[in-house]
C-alpha positions in Angstrom: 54.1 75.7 -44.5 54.3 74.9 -48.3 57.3 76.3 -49.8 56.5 77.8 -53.6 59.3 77.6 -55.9 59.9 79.5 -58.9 60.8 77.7 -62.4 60.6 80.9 -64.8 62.1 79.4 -67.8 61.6 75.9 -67.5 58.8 75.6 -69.4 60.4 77.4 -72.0 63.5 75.8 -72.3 61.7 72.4 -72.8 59.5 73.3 -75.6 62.9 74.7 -77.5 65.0 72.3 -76.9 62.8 69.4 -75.7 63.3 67.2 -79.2 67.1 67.7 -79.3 67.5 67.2 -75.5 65.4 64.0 -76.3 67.0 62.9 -78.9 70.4 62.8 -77.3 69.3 60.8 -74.6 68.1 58.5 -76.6 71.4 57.7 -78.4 72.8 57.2 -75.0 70.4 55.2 -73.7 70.0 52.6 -76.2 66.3 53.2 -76.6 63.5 55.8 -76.7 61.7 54.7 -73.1 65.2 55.0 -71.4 65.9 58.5 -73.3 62.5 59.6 -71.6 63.2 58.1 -68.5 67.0 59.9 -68.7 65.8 63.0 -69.8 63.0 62.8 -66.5 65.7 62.0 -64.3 68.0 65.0 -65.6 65.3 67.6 -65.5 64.4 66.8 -61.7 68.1 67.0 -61.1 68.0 70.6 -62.6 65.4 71.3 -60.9 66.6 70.8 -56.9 69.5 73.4 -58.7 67.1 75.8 -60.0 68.0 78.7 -58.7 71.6 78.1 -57.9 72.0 77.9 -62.2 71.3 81.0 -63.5 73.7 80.7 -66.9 73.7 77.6 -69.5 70.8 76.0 -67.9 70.9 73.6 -70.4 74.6 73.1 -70.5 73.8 72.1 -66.9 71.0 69.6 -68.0 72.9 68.1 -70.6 75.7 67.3 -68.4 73.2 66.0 -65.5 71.9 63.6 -68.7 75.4 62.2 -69.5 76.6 61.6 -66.0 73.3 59.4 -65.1 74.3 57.9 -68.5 77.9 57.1 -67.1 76.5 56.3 -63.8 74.0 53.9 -65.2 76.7 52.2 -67.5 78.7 52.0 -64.8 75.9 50.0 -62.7 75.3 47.7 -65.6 78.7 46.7 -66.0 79.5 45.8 -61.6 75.9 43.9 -61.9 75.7 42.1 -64.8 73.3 39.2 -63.6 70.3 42.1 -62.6 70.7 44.6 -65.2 70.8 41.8 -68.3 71.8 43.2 -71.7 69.1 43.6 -74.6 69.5 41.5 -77.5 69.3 44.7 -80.5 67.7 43.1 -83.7 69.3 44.5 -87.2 66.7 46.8 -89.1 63.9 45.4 -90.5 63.6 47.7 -93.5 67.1 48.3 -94.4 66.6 51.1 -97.3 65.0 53.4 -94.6 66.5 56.4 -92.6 64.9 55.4 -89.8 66.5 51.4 -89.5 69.5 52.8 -90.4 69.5 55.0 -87.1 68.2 52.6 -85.4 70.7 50.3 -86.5 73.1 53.1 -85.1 72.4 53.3 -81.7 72.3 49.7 -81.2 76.4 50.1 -82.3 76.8 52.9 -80.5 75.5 50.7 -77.1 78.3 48.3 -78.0 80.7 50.9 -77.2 81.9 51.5 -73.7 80.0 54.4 -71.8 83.4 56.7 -72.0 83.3 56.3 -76.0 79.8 56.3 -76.4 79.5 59.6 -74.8 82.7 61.2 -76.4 81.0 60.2 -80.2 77.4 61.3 -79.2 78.8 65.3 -77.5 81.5 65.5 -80.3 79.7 64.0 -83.1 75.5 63.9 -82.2 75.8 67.3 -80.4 78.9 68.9 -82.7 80.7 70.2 -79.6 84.3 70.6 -79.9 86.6 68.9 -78.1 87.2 71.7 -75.7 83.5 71.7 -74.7 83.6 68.0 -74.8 86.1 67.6 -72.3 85.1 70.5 -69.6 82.1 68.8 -69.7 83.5 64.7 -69.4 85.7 66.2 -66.7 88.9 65.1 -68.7 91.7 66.4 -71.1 91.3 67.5 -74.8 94.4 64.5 -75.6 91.6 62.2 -73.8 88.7 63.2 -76.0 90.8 63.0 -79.4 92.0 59.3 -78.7 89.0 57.7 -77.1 86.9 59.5 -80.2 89.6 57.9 -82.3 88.9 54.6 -80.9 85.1 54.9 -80.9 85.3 56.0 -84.1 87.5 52.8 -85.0 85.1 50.4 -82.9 82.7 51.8 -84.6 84.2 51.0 -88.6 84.7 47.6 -87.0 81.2 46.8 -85.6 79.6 48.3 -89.0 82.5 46.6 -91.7 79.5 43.8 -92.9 77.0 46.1 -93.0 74.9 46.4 -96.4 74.9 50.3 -97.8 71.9 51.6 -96.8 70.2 54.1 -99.0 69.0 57.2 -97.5 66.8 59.2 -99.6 67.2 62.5 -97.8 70.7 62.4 -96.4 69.2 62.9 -92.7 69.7 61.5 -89.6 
């Protein structure tokens, strides 16, 4: 007997919020096949819990995305040999919005998967530090000094960097 499940707002929620949701994956990932790949493996998690969420489904998602991040970094690091790192290449147009975010992320996968994830929820997805805790699972004094040290890994990785100029302003 075929079971028929019900996924009344699914469709919905990822035409909304599909580019964001994207987009955040993507800084966590490194890349925009493993954002897709994330963002895949997140919304099948949400959906074996369909039914059971009923509030802040994408709350849900979004912390289903950064714990496969965390998981995946985690993987990486205990076997190094089989999951090799990517060589990032500077940008290769560097008066352009876009090589400067690309140049971005490729900083921001130099950090370690605790910091990386702190910068993107507090400063990708502006959620407090409150938020940002509850959903890393850790204390407020925890998010402040590993953003603080992001942050200051950060200042270090980008110190001989040329000023790029963005015409807009956008990221």
């Amino acid at each position: 007997m075929l079971w028929k499940r019900s996924f009344d707002g699914l469709e919905a929620l990822v035409a909304e919020r599909g580019n964001a949701l994207l987009a955040t994956a993507v800084l966590l990932t490194g890349s925009r096949a493993a954002g897709e790949d994330l963002l895949q493996s997140a919304l099948e998690r949400l959906m074996r819990s369909w039914n059971r969420v009923r509030e802040d489904r994408e709350g849900y998602l979004r912390r289903i995305m950064y714990n496969l991040a965390v998981d995946d970094w985690r993987r990486r690091r205990r076997r190094p040999e089989v999951f090799g790192t990517e060589e990032r290449a500077g940008p290769a147009d560097p008066g352009s919005a876009v090589a400067l975010r690309q140049t971005l992320v490729a900083a921001l996968a130099q950090l370690p998967p605790r910091q990386r994830a702190v910068l993107v929820l507090r400063y990708w997805e502006q959620r407090s530090e409150a938020e940002t805790a509850e959903m890393l699972g850790c204390s407020i004094g925890s998010v402040k000094s590993t953003a603080s040290r992001g942050l200051a890994r950060l200042r270090d990785l980008t110190a001989t960097w040329e000023a790029f100029p963005v015409s807009n302003g956008a990221m």
